[in-house]
Structures are given as C-alpha cells and as structure tokens.
C-alpha positions as CSV (number, residue, x, y, z in Angstrom):
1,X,168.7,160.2,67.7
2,X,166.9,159.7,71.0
3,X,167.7,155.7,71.4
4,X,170.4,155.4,68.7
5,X,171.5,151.8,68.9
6,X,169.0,150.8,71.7
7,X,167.1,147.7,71.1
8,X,163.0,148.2,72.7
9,X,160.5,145.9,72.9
10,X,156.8,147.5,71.7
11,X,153.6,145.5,72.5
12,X,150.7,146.6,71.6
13,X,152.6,147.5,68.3
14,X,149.9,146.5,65.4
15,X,148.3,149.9,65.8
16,X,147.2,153.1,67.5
17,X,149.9,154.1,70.6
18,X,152.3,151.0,70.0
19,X,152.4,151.4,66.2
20,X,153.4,155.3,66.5
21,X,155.8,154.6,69.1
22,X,157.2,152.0,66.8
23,X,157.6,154.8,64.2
24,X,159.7,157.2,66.3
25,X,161.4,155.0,68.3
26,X,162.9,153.9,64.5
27,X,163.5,157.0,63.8
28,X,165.2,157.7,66.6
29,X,167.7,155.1,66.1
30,X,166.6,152.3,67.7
31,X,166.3,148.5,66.8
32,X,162.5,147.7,67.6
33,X,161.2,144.4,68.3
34,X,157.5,144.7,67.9
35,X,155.1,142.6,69.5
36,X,151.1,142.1,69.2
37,X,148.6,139.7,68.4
38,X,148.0,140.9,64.3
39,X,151.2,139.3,62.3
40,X,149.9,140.9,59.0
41,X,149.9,144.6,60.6
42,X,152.7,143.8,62.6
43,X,154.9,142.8,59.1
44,X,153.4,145.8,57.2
45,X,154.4,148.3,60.1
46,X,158.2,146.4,60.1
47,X,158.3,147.6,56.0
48,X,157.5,150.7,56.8
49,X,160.3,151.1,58.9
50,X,163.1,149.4,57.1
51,X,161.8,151.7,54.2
52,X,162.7,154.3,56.1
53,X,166.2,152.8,57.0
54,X,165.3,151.5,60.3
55,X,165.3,148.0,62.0
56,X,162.4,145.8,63.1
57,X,162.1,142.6,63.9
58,X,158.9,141.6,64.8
59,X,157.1,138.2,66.5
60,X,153.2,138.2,66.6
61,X,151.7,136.3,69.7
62,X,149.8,136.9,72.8
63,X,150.3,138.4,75.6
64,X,148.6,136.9,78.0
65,X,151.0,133.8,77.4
66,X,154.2,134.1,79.4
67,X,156.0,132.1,76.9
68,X,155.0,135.0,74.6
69,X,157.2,137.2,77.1
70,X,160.7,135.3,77.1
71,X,160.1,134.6,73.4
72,X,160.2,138.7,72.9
73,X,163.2,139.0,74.6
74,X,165.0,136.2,72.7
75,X,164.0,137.8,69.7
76,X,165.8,141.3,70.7
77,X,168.7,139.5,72.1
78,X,169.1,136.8,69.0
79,X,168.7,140.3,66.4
80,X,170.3,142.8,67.9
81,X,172.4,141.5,70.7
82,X,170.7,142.6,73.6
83,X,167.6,144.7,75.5
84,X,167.5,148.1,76.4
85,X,164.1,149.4,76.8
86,X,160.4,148.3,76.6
87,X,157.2,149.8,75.9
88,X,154.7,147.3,77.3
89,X,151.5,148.9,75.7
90,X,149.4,145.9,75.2
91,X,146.2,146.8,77.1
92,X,142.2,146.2,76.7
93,X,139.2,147.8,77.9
94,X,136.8,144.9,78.1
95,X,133.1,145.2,78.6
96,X,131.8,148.5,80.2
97,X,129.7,147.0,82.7
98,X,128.9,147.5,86.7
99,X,130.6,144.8,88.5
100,X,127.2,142.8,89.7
101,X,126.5,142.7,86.1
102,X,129.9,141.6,85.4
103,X,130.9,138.5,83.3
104,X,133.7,136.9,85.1
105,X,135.6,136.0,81.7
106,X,135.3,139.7,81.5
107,X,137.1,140.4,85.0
108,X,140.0,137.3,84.3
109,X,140.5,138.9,80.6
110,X,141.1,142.6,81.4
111,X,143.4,141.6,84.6
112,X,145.3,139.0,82.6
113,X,145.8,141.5,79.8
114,X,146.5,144.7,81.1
115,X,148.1,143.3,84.5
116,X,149.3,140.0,84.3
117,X,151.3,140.7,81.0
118,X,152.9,143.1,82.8
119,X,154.4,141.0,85.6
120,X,155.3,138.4,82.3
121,X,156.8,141.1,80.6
122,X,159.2,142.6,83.5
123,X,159.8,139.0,84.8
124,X,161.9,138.1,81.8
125,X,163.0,141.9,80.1
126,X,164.7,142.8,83.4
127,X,167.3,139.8,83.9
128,X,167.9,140.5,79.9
129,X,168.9,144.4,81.0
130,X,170.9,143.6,83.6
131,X,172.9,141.7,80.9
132,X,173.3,145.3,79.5
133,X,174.6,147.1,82.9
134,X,170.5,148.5,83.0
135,X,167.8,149.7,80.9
136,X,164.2,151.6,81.2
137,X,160.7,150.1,80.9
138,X,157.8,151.7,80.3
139,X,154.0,150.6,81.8
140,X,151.2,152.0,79.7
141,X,148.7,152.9,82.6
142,X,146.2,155.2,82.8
143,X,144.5,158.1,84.2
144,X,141.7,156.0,84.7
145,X,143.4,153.7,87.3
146,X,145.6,156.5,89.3
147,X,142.4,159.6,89.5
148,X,139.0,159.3,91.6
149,X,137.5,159.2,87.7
150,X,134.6,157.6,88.8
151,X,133.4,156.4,85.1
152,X,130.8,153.9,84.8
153,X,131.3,150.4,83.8
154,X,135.2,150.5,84.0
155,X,136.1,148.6,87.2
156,X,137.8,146.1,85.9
157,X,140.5,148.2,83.5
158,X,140.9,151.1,86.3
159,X,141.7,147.8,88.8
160,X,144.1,146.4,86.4
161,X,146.2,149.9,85.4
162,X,146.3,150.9,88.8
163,X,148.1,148.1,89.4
164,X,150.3,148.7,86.8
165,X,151.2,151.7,88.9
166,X,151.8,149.9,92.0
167,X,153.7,147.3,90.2
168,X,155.7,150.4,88.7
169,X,155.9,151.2,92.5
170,X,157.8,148.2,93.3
171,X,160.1,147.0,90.2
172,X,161.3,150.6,90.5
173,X,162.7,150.3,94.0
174,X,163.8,146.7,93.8
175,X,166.1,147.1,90.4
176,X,166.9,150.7,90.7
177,X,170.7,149.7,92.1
178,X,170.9,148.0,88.8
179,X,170.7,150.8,86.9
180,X,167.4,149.7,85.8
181,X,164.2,152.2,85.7
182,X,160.6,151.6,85.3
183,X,158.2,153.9,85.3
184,X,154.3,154.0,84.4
185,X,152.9,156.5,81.5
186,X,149.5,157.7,82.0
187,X,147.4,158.6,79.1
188,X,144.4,160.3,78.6
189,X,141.7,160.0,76.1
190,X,143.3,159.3,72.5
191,X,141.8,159.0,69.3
192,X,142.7,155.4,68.5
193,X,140.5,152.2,67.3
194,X,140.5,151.8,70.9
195,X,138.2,155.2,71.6
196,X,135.7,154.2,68.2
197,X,134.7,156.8,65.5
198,X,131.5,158.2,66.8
199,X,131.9,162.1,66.9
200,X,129.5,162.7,69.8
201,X,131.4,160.5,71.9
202,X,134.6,162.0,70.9
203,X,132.9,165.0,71.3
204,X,131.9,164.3,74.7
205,X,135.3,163.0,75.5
206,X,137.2,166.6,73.9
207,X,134.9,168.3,76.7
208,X,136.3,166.5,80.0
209,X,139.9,167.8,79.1
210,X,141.1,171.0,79.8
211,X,143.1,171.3,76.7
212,X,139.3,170.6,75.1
213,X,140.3,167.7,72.8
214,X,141.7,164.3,72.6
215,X,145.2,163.2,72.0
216,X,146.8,162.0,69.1
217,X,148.7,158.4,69.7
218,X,152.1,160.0,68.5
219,X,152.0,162.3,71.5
220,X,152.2,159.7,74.1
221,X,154.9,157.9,72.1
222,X,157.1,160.8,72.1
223,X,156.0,160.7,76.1
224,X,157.4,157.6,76.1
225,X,160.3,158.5,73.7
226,X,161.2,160.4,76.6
227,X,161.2,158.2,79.7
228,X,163.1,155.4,77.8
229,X,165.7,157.2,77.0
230,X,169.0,159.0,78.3
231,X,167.4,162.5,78.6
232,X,165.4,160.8,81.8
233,X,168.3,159.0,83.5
234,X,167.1,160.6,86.5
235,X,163.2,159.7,86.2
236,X,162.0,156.4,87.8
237,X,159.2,154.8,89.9
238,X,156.8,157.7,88.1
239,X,153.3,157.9,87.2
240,X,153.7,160.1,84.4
241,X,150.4,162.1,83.4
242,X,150.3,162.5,79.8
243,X,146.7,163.2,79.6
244,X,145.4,166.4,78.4
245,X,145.0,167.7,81.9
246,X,141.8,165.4,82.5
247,X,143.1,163.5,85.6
248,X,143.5,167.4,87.1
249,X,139.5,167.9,87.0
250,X,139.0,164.0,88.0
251,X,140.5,163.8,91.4
C-alpha cells in the first residue's frame, strides 16, 4: 500500500497512461481524483475502482483552462481533505508536420496542452501541499523532448515536454525546503490510443528500443507509483527515463 491514505490528482485519466495509473494508484491505497476531458470514461473508470474498494472522485474538464486546475484541487481537498500527489499526464501530440508547414493553431494547442497546463497545474496543487507539510508531483515528459531524437514533424511536442523538464528544473529547487518534490517522468514509446493500431508502425517503433518492443501504459504508472510516493523521499528535480532504453541510442 504504496500511497495508503494519499489523495493524487491524475489528468489524462480517461485512458491509456492516466487510466492505469488510476488503477494502481487505487490499489495502492490512495484516494484518486481523476481528471480529463471524457466524463463518461472518466465515471466508468471511478466504478471500477470503488468496485474494487477504492476511492475516486472524478471532475471531467479541460486542461488548457486554469479554472480547470484550482477546480481539481478543490475537488481533492472538499473529498478527501487535502492533496498529496499529482500525476499531470494530460499531453497531445498534435500534427506531425515540419515547422514552415506548421499551422499555428497547431503550435498554440500542443504548447497550451502539454506546457501551459503544467504551469496551471503546479500553480494551484503546490500552495494545496504546503497545506499538507509537502507532497510530490509528477510531469509526464518525454524522451522526445530531453534526447537529440531528431524525429520528423514533432517540433512542437519535443518544445513543449522539454519544457516540462525545465519547468521540473525550477519548481523543484524553489519548493524543495517545503518538503515539496517534483520531478519529470520520461516515457518511451507505449502502446496506447495515443501510438494507433497499425502493426508496421508499432513494428517500426519495437525496433528503435533496445529492449525491442513498446511499453505497456501500466509500466510507466508503476514508474510513477514510485516517484510519488515515500520509497522516493529522496528523489527530486529528476528526469526520469522510463523508456525502453530508446533515449540511450537517440542522443
């Protein structure tokens, strides 16, 4: 019981990464407070865990909306009395074009999901964990915005997790003394709606890993299982690689 009587925040939560992370977390005790844009998945995934004896509370909206943000946090701290953690997973790809081809909606989207709600989500979940004497939050990034990857078309989501990281950076020096830690978790390729269901791409994608395959979204929540809680109370301002070895063969 990882995070017994912890309460987390998950966004992202309706599927893939933030829906498994949702499912351990709950099972390892904690109160989860899940967060996305798809209320109906978001309600299904909350019965599954109370099924299982677990607590969920859960708030659809988007985050690109700051008000989305605070609203999150009042949620975990009107249900369960307070904030612990959070698992801010919400992220995008966007179109997979070369900048001069770029749509600037494209550019403003990307940035204002997978960076933006970032700096939303920390502005209002740290205060709430100082309430609680500190806490741990949890950046999804990627490999794509920390290694010289190099891939095609992706500009715009390797500019917007590698400031994650920097952000990560920052927050992690400036609320450490509170007993507050934030670091950023880097996966790899995973096999979520997010990567499609064409084998030769997936095929393609197995290749560029040394482990010669694609990771499953419950490995990255148990990665995240671990910098939220206790066993990592020494862990902070990271760029955790949990990414099959591909960011090794990128740099």
């Amino acid at each position: 019981m990882e995070l017994k009587d912890k309460t987390i925040i998950i966004t992202g939560a309706s599927s893939g990464i933030g829906a498994a992370a949702a499912l351990l977390f709950a099972e390892e005790g904690a109160n989860v407070v899940l967060g996305a844009r798809r209320k109906a998945e978001l309600e299904a995934l909350a019965d599954q865990i109370r099924q299982n004896g677990g607590n969920a509370a859960v708030l659809a909206g988007d985050v690109t909306d700051e008000d989305y943000s605070q609203a999150l946090v009042d949620m975990a701290e009107s249900e369960f009395g307070g904030l612990d953690g959070a698992f801010n997973n919400a992220g995008i790809v966007g179109e997979m074009v070369s900048v001069p081809k770029m749509d600037n909606a494209n550019w403003h989207n990307v940035i204002a999901t997978n960076l933006t709600s970032a700096y939303f989500n920390a502005k209002y979940q740290i205060p709430a964990m100082e309430k609680r004497g500190g806490g741990s939050i949890v950046f999804t990034s990627s490999f794509v915005g920390f290694s010289n990857s190099g891939m095609p078309g992706m500009a715009a989501y390797a500019a917007s997790k590698a400031g994650v990281i920097g952000m990560t950076l920052s927050l992690a020096g400036e609320h450490g003394p509170n007993g507050i830690r934030v670091n950023a978790l880097l996966p790899g390729s995973i096999k979520t709606a997010m990567s499609g269901d064409d084998p030769e791409i997936h095929k393609f994608l197995d290749s560029l890993h040394p482990l010669k395959r694609m990771g499953e979204a419950k490995e990255i929540a148990q990665s995240a299982l671990f910098l939220l809680s206790d066993r990592a109370s020494f862990v902070t301002g990271s760029h955790v690689n949990a990414d099959g070895g591909i960011s090794s063969r990128l740099v």
